[in-house]
Every structure is written in C-alpha cells, then in structure tokens.
Predicted model as a PDB file, atoms N, CA, C, CB and O in Angstrom, pLDDT in the B-factor column:
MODEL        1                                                                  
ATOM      1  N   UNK A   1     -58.449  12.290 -72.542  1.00 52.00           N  
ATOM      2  CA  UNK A   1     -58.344  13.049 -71.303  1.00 52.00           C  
ATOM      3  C   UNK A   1     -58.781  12.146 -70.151  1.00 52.00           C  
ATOM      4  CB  UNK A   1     -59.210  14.354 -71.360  1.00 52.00           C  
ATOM      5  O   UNK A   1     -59.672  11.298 -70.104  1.00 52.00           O  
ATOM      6  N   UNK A   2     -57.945  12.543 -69.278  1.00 63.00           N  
ATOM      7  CA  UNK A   2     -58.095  11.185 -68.140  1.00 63.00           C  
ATOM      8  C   UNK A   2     -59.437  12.109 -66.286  1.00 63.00           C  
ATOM      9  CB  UNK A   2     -55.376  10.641 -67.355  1.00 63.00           C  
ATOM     10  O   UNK A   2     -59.988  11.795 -65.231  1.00 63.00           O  
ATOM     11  N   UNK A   3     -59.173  13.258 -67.209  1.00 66.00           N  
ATOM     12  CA  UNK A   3     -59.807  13.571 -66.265  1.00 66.00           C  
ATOM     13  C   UNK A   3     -59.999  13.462 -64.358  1.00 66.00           C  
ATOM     14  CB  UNK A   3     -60.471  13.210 -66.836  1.00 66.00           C  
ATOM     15  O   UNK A   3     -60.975  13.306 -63.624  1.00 66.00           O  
ATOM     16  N   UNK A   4     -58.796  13.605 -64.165  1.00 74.00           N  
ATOM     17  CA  UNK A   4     -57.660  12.935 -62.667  1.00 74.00           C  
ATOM     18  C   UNK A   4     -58.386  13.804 -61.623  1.00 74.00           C  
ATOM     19  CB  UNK A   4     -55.456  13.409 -62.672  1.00 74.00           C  
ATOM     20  O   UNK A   4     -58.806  13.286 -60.588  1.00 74.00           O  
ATOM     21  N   UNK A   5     -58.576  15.428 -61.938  1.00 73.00           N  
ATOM     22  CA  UNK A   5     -59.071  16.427 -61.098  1.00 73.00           C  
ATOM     23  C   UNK A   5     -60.439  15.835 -60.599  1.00 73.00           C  
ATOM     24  CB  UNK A   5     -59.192  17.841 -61.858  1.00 73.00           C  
ATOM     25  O   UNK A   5     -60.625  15.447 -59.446  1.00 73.00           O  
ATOM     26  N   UNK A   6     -61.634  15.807 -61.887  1.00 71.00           N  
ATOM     27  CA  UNK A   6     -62.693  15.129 -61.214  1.00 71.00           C  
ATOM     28  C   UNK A   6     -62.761  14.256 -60.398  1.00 71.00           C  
ATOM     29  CB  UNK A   6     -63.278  14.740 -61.786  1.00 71.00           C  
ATOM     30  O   UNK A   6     -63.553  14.381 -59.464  1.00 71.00           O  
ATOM     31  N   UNK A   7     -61.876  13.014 -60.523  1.00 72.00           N  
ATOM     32  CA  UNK A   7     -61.877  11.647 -59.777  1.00 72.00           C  
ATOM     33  C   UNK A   7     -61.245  11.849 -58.555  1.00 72.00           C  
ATOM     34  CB  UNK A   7     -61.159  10.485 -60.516  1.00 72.00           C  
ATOM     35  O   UNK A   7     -61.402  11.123 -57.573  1.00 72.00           O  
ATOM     36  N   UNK A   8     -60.383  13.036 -58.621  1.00 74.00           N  
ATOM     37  CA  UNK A   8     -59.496  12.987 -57.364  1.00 74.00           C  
ATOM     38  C   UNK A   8     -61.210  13.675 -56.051  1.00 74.00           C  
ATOM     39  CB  UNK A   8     -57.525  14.521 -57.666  1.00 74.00           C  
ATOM     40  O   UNK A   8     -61.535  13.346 -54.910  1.00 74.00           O  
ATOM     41  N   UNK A   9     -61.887  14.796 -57.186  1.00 72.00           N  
ATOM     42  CA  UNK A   9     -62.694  15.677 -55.850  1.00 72.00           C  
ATOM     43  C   UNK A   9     -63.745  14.563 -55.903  1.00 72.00           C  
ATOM     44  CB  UNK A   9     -63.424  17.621 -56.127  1.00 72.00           C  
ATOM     45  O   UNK A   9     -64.365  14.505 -54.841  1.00 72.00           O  
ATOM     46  N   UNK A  10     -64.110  13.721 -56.753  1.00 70.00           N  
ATOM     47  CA  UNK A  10     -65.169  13.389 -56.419  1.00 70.00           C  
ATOM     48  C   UNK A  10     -65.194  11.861 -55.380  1.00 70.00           C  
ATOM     49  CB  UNK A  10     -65.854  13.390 -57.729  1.00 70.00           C  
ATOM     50  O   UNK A  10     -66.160  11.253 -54.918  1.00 70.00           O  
ATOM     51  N   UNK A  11     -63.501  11.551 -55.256  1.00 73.00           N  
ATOM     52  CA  UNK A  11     -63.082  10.320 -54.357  1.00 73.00           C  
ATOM     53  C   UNK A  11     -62.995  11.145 -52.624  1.00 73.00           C  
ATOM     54  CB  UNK A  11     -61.216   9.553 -55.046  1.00 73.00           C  
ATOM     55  O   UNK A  11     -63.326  10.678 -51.534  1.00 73.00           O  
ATOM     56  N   UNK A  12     -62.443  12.440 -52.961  1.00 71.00           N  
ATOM     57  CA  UNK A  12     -62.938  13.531 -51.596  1.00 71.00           C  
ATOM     58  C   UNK A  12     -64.196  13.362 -50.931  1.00 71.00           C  
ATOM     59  CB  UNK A  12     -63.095  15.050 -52.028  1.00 71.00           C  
ATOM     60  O   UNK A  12     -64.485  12.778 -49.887  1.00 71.00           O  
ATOM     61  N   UNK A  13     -64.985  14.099 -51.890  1.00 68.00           N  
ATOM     62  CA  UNK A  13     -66.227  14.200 -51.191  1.00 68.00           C  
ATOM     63  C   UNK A  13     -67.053  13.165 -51.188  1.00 68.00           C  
ATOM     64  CB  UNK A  13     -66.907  15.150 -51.592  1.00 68.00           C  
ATOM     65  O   UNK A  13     -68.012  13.350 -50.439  1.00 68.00           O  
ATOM     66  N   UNK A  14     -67.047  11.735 -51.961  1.00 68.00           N  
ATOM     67  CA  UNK A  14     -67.770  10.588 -51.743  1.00 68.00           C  
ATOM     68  C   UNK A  14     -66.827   9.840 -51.042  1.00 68.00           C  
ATOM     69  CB  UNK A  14     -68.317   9.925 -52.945  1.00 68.00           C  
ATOM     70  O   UNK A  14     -67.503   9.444 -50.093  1.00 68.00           O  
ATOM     71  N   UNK A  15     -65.480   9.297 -50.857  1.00 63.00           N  
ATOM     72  CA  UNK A  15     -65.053   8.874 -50.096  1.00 63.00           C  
ATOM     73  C   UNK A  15     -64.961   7.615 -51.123  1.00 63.00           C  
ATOM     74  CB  UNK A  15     -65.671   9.018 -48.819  1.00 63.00           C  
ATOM     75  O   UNK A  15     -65.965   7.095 -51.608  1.00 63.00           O  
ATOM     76  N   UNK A  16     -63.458   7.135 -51.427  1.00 60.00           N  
ATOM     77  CA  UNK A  16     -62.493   6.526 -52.058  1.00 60.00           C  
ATOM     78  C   UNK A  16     -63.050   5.562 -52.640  1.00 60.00           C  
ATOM     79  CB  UNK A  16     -61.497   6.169 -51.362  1.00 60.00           C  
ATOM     80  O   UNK A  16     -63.034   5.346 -53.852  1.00 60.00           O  
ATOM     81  N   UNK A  17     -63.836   4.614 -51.386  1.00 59.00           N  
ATOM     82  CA  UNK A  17     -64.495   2.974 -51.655  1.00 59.00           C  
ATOM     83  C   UNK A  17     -66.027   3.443 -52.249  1.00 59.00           C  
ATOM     84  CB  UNK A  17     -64.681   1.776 -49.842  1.00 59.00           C  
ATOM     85  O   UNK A  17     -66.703   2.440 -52.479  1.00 59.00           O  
ATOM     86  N   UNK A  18     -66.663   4.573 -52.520  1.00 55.00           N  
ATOM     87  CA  UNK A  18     -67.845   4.205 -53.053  1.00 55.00           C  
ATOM     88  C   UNK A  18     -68.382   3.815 -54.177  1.00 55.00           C  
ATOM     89  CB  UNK A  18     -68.345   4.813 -52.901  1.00 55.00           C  
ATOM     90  O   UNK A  18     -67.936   4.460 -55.125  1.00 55.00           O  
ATOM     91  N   UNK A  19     -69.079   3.106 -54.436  1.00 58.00           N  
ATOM     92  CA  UNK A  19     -69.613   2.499 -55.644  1.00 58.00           C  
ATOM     93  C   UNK A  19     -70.411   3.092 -56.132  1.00 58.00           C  
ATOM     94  CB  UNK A  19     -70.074   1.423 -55.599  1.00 58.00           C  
ATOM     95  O   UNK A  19     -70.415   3.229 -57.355  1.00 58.00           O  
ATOM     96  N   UNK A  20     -71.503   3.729 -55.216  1.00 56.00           N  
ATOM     97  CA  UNK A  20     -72.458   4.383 -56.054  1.00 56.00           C  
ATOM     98  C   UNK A  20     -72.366   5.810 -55.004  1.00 56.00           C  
ATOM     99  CB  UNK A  20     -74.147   3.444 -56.268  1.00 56.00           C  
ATOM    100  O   UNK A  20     -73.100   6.010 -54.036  1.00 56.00           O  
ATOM    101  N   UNK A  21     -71.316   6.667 -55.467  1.00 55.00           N  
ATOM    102  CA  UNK A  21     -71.207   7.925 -54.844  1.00 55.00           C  
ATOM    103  C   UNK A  21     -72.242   9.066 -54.683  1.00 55.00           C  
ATOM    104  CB  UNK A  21     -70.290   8.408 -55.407  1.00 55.00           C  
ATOM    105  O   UNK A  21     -72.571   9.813 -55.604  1.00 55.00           O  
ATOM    106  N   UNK A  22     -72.691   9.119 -53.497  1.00 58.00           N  
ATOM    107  CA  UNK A  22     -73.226  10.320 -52.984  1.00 58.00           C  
ATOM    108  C   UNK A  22     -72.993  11.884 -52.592  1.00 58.00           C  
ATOM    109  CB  UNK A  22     -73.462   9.964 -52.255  1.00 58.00           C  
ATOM    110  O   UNK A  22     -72.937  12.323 -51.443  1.00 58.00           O  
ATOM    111  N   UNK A  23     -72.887  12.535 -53.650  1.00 55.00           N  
ATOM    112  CA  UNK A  23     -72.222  13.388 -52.897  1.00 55.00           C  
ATOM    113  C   UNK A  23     -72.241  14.402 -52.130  1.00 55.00           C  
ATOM    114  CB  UNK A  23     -71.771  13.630 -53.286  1.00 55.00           C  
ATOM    115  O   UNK A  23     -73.000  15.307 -52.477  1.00 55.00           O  
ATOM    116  N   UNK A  24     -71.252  14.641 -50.569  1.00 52.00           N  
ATOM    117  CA  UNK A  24     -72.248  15.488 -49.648  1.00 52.00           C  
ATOM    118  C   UNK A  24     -72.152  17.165 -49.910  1.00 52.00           C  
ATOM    119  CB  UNK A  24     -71.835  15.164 -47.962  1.00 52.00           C  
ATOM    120  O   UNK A  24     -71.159  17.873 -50.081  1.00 52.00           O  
ATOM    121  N   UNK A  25     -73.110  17.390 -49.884  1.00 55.00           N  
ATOM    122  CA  UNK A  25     -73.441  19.039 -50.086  1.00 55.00           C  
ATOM    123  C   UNK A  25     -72.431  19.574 -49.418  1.00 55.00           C  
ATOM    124  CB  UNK A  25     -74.880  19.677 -49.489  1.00 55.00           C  
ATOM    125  O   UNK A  25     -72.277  19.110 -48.288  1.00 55.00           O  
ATOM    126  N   UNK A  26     -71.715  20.377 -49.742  1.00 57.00           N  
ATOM    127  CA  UNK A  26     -70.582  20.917 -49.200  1.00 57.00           C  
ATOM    128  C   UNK A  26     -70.279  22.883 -50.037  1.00 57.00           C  
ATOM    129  CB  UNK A  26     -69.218  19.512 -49.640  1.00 57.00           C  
ATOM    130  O   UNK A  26     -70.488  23.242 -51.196  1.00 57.00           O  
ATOM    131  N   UNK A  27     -69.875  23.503 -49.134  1.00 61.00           N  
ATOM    132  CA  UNK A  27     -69.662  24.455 -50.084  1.00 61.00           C  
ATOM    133  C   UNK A  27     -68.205  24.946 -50.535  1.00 61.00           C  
ATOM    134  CB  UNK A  27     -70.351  25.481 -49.632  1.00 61.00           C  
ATOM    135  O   UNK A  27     -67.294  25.298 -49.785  1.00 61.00           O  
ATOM    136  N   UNK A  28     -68.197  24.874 -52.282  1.00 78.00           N  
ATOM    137  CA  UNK A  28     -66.703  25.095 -52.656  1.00 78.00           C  
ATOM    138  C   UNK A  28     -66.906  26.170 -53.351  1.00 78.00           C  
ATOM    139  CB  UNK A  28     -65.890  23.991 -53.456  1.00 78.00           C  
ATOM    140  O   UNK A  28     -67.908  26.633 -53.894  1.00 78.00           O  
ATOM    141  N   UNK A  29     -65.447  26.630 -53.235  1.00 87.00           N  
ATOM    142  CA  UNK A  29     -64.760  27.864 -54.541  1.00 87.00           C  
ATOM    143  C   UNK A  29     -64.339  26.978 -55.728  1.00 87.00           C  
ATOM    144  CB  UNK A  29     -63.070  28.890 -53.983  1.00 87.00           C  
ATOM    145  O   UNK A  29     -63.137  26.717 -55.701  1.00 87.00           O  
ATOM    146  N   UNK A  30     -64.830  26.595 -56.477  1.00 90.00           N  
ATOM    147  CA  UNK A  30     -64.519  26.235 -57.627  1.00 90.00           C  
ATOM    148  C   UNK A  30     -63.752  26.838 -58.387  1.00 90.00           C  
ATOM    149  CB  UNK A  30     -65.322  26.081 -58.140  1.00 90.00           C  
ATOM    150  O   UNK A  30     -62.864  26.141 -58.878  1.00 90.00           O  
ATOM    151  N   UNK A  31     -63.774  27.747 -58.624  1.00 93.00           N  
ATOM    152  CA  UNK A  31     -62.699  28.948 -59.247  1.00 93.00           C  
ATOM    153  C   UNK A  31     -60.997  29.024 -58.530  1.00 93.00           C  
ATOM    154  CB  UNK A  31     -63.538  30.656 -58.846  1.00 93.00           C  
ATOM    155  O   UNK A  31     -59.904  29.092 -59.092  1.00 93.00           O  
ATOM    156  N   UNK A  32     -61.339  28.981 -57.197  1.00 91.00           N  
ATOM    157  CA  UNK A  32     -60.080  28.683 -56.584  1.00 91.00           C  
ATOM    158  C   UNK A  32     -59.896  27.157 -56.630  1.00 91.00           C  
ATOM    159  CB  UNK A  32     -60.018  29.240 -55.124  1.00 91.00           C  
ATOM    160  O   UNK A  32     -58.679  26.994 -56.716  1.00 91.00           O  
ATOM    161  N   UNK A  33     -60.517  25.939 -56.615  1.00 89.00           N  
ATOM    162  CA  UNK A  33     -59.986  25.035 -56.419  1.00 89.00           C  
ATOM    163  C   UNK A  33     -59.345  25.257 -57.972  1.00 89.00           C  
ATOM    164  CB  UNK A  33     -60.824  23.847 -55.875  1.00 89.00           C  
ATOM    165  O   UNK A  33     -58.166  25.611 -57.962  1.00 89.00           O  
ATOM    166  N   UNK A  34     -59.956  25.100 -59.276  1.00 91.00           N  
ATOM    167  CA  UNK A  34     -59.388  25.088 -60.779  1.00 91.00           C  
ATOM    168  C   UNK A  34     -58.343  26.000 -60.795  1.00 91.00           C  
ATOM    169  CB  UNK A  34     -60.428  25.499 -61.934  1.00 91.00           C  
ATOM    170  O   UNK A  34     -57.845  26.145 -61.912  1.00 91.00           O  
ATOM    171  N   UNK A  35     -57.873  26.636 -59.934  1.00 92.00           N  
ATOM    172  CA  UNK A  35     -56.380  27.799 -60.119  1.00 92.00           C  
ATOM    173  C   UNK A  35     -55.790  26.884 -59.389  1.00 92.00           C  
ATOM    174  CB  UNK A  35     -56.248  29.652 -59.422  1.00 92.00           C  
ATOM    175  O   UNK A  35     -54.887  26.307 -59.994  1.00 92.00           O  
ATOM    176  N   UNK A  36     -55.951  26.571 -58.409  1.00 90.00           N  
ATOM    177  CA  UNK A  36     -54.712  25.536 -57.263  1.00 90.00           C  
ATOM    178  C   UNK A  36     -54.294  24.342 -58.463  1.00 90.00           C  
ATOM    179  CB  UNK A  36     -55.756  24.448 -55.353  1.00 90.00           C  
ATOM    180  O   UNK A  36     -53.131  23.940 -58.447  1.00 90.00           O  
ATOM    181  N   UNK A  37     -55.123  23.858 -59.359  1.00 90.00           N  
ATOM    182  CA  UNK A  37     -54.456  22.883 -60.315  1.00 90.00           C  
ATOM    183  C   UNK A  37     -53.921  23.670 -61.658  1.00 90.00           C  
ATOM    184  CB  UNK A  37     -55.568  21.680 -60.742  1.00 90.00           C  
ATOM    185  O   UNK A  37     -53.453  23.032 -62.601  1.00 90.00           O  
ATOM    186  N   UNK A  38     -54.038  25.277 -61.677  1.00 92.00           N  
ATOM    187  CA  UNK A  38     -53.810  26.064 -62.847  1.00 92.00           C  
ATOM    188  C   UNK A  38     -54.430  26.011 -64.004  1.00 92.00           C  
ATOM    189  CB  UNK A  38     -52.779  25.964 -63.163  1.00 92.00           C  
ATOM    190  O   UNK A  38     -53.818  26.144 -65.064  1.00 92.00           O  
ATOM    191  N   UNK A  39     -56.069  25.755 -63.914  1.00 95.00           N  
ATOM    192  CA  UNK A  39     -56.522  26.310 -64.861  1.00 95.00           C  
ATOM    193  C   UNK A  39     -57.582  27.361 -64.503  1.00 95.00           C  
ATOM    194  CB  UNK A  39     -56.901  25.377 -65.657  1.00 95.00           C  
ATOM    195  O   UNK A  39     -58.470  27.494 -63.661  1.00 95.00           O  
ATOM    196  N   UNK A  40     -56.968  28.185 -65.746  1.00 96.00           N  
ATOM    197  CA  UNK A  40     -57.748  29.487 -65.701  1.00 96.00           C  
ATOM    198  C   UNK A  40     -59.482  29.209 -65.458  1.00 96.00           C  
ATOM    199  CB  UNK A  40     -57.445  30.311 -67.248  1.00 96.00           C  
ATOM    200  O   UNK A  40     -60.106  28.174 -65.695  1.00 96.00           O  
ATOM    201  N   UNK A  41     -59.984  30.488 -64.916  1.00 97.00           N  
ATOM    202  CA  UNK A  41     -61.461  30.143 -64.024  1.00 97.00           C  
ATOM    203  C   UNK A  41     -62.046  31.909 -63.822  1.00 97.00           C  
ATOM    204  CB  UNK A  41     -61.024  29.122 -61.988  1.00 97.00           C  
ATOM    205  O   UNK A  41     -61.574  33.003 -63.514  1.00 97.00           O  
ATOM    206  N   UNK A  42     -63.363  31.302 -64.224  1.00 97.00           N  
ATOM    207  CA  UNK A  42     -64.455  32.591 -63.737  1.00 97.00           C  
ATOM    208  C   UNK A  42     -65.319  32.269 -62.831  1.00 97.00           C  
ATOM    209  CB  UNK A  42     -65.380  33.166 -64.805  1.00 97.00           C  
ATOM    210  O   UNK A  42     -65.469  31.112 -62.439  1.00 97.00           O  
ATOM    211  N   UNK A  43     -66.097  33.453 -62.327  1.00 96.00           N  
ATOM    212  CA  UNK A  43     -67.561  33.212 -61.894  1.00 96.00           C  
ATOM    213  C   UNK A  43     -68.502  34.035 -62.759  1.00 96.00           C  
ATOM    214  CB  UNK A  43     -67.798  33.606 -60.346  1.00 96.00           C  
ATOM    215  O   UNK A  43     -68.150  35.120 -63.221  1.00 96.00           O  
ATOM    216  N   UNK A  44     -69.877  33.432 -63.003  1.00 96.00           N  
ATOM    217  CA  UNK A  44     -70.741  34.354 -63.664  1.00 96.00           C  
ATOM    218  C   UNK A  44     -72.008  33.995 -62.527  1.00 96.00           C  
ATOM    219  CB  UNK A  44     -71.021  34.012 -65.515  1.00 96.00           C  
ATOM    220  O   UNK A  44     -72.486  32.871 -62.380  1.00 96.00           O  
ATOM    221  N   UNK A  45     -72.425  35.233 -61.765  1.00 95.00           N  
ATOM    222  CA  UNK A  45     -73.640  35.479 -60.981  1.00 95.00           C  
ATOM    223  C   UNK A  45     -74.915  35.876 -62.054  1.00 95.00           C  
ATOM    224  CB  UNK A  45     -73.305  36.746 -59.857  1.00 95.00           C  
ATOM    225  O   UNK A  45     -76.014  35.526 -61.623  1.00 95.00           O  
ATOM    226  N   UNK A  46     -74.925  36.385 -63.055  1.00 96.00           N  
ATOM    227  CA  UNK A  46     -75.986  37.219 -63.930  1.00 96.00           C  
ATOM    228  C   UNK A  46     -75.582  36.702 -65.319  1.00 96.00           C  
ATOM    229  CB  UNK A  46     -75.867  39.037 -63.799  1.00 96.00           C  
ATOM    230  O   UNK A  46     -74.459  36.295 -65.616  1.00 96.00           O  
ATOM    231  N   UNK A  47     -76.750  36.781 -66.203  1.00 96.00           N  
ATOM    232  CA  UNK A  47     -76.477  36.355 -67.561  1.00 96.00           C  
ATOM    233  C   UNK A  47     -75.317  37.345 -68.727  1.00 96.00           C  
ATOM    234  CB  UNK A  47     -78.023  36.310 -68.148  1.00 96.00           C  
ATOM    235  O   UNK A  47     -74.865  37.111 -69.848  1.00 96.00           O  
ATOM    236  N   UNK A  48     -75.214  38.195 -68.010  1.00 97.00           N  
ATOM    237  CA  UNK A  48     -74.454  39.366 -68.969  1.00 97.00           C  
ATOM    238  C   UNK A  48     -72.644  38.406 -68.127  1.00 97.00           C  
ATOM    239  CB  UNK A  48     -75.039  41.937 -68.308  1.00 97.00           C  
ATOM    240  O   UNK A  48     -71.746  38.484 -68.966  1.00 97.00           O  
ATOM    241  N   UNK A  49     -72.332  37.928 -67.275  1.00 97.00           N  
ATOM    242  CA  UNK A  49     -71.258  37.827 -66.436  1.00 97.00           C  
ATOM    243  C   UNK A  49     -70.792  36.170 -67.395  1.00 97.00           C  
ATOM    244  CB  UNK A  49     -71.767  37.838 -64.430  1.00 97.00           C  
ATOM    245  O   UNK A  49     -69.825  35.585 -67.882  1.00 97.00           O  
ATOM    246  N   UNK A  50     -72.151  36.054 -67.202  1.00 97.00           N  
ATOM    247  CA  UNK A  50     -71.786  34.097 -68.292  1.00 97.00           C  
ATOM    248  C   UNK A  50     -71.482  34.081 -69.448  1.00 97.00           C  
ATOM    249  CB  UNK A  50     -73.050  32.940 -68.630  1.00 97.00           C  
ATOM    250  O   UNK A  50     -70.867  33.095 -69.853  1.00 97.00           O  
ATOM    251  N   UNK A  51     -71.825  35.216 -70.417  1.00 97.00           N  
ATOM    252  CA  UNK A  51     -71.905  35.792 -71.460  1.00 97.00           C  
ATOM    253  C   UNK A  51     -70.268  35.934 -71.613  1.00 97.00           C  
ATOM    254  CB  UNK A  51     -72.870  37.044 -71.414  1.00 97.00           C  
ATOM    255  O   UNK A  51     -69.636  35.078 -72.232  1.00 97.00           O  
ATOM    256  N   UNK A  52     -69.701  36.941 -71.076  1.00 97.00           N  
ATOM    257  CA  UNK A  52     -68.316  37.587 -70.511  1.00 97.00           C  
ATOM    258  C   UNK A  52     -67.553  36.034 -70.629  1.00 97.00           C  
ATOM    259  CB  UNK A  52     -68.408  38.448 -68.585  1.00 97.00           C  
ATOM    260  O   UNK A  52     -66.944  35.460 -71.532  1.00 97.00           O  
ATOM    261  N   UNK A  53     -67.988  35.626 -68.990  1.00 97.00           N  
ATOM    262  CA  UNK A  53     -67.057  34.106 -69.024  1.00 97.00           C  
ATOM    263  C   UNK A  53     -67.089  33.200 -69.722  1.00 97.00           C  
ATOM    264  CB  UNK A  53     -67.112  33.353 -68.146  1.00 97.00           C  
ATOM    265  O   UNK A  53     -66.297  32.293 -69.466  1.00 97.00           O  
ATOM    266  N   UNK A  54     -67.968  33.053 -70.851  1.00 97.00           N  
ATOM    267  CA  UNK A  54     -68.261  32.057 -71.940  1.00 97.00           C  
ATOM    268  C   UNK A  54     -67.168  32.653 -73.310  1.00 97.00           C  
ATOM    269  CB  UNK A  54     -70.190  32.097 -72.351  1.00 97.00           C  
ATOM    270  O   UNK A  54     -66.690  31.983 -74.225  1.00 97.00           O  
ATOM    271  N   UNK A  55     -67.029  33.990 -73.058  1.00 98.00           N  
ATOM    272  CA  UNK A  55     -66.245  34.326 -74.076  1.00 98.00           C  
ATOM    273  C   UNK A  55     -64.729  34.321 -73.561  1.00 98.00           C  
ATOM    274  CB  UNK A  55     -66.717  35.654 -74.633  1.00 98.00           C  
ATOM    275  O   UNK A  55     -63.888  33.829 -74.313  1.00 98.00           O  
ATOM    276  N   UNK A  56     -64.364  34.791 -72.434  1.00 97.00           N  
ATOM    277  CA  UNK A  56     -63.096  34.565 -72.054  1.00 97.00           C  
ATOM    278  C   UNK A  56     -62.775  33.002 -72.084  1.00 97.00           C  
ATOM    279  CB  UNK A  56     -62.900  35.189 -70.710  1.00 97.00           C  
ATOM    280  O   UNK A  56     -61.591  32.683 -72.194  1.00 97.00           O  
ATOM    281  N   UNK A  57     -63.645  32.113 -72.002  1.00 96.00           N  
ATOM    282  CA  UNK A  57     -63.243  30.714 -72.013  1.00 96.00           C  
ATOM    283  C   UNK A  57     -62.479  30.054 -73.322  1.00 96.00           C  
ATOM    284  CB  UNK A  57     -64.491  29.975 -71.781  1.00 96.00           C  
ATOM    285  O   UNK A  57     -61.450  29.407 -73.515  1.00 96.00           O  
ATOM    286  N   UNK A  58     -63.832  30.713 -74.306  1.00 97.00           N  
ATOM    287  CA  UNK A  58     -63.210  30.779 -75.845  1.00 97.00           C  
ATOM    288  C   UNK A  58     -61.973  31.073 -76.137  1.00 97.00           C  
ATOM    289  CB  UNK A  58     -63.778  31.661 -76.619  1.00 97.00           C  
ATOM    290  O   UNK A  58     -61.414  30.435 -77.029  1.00 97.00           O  
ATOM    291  N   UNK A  59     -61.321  32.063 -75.470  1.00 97.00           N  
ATOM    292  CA  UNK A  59     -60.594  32.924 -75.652  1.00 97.00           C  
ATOM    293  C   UNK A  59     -59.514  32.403 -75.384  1.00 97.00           C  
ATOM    294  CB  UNK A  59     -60.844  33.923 -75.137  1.00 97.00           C  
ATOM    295  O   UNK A  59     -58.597  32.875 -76.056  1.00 97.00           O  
ATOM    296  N   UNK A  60     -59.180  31.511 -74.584  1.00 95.00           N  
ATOM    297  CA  UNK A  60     -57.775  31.120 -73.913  1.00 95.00           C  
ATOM    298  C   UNK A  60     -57.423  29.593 -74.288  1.00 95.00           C  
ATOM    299  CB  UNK A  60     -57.849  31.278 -72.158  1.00 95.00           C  
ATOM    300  O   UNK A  60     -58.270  28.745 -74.569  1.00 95.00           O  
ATOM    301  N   UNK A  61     -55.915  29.369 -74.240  1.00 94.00           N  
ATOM    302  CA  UNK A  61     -55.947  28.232 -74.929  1.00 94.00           C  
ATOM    303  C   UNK A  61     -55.553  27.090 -73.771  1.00 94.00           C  
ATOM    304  CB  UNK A  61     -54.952  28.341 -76.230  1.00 94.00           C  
ATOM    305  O   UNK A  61     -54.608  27.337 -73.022  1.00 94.00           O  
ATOM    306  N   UNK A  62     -56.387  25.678 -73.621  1.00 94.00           N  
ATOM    307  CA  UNK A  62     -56.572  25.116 -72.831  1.00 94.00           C  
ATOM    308  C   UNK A  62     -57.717  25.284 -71.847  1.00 94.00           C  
ATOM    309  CB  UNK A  62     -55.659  25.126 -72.521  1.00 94.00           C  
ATOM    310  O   UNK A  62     -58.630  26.032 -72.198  1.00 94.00           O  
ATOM    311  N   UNK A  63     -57.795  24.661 -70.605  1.00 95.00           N  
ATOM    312  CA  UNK A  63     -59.274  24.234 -69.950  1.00 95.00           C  
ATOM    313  C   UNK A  63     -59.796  25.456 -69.564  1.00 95.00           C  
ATOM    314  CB  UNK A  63     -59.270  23.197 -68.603  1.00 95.00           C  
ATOM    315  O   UNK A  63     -58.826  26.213 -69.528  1.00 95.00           O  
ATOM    316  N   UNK A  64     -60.807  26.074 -69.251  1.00 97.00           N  
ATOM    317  CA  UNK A  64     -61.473  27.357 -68.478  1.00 97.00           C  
ATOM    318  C   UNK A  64     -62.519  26.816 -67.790  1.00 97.00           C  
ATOM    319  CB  UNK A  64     -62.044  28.583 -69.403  1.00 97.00           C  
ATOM    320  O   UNK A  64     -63.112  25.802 -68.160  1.00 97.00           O  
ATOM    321  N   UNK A  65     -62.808  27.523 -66.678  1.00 96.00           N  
ATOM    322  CA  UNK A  65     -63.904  26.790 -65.908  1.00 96.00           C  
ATOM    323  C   UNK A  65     -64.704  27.604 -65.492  1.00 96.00           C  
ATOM    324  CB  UNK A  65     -63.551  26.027 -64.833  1.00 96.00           C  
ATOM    325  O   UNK A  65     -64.310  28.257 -64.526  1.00 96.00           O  
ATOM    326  N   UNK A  66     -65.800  27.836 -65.903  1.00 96.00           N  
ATOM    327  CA  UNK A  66     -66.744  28.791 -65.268  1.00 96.00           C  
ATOM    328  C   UNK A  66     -67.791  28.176 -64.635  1.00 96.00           C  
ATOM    329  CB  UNK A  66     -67.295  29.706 -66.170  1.00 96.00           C  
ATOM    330  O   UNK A  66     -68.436  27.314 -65.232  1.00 96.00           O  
ATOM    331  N   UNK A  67     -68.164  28.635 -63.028  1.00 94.00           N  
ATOM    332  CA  UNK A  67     -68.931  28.436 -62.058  1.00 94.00           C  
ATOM    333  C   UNK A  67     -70.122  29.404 -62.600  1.00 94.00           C  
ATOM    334  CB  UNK A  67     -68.239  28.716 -60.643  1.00 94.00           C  
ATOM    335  O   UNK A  67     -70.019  30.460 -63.224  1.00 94.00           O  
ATOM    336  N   UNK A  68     -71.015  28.872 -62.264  1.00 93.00           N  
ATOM    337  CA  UNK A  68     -72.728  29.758 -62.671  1.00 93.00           C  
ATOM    338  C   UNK A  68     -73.048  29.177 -60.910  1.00 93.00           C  
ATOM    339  CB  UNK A  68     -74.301  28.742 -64.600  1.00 93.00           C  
ATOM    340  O   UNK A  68     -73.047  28.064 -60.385  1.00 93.00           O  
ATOM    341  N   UNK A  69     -73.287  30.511 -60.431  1.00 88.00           N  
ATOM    342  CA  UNK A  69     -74.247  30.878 -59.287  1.00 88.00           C  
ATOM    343  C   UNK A  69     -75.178  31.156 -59.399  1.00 88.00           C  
ATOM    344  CB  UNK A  69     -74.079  31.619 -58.619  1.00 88.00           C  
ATOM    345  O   UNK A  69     -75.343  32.356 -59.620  1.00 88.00           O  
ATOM    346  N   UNK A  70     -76.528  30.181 -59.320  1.00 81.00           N  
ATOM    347  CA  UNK A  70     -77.783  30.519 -59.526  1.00 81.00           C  
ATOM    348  C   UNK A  70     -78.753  31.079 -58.229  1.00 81.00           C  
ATOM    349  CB  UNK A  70     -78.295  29.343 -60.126  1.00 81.00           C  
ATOM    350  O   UNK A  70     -79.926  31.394 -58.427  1.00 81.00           O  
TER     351      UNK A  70                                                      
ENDMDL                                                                          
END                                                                             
C-alpha cells in the first residue's frame, strides 16, 4: 500500500519541500475528507460510538476510517 492520501495531506499541511514536517494545527473533517477519496468513514465522540464504529469498520470490505473526538 502506497499510501498516496497520507502523503498527499501531509505535503498540504507541511508544505511539499519539508524534511522534517511540522504540522500546522488546523481544523479538519476527516470523515468528509476520507468520503471525497471514497472511503467509507465514522465519527465516535463517546466510547459506546467507537465501539459502533470499530464494528462497522470490521464490517465493510476495504479501508474505514474512524475519527475519535476526544
């Protein structure tokens, strides 16, 4: 797995040429960015919600991405 999505956000928000990337605090929808590339995505706010999205993740075939809001 080449993993293209990570490298693409993390050449975003550190900026293309960095070597030792910093990255700036910014606030994202993660859930919406992982649908704009089509993979399926939750949020879990509470442990019963991670529980839920840990099992729907199981559940589907290919990547799932669940965001934990702490």
């Amino acid at each position: 797995m080449q993993y293209t999505v990570l490298r693409i956000t993390q050449q975003w928000l550190c900026g293309a040429e960095s070597r030792n990337p910093t990255p700036v605090p910014l606030a994202h929808d993660w859930v919406a960015l992982a649908k704009g590339y089509a993979v399926e995505a939750g949020r879990a706010t509470t442990l019963d919600e991670l529980v839920t999205q840990f099992r729907r993740g199981l559940a589907v075939t290919g990547p799932y991405l669940v965001e934990v809001l702490m």
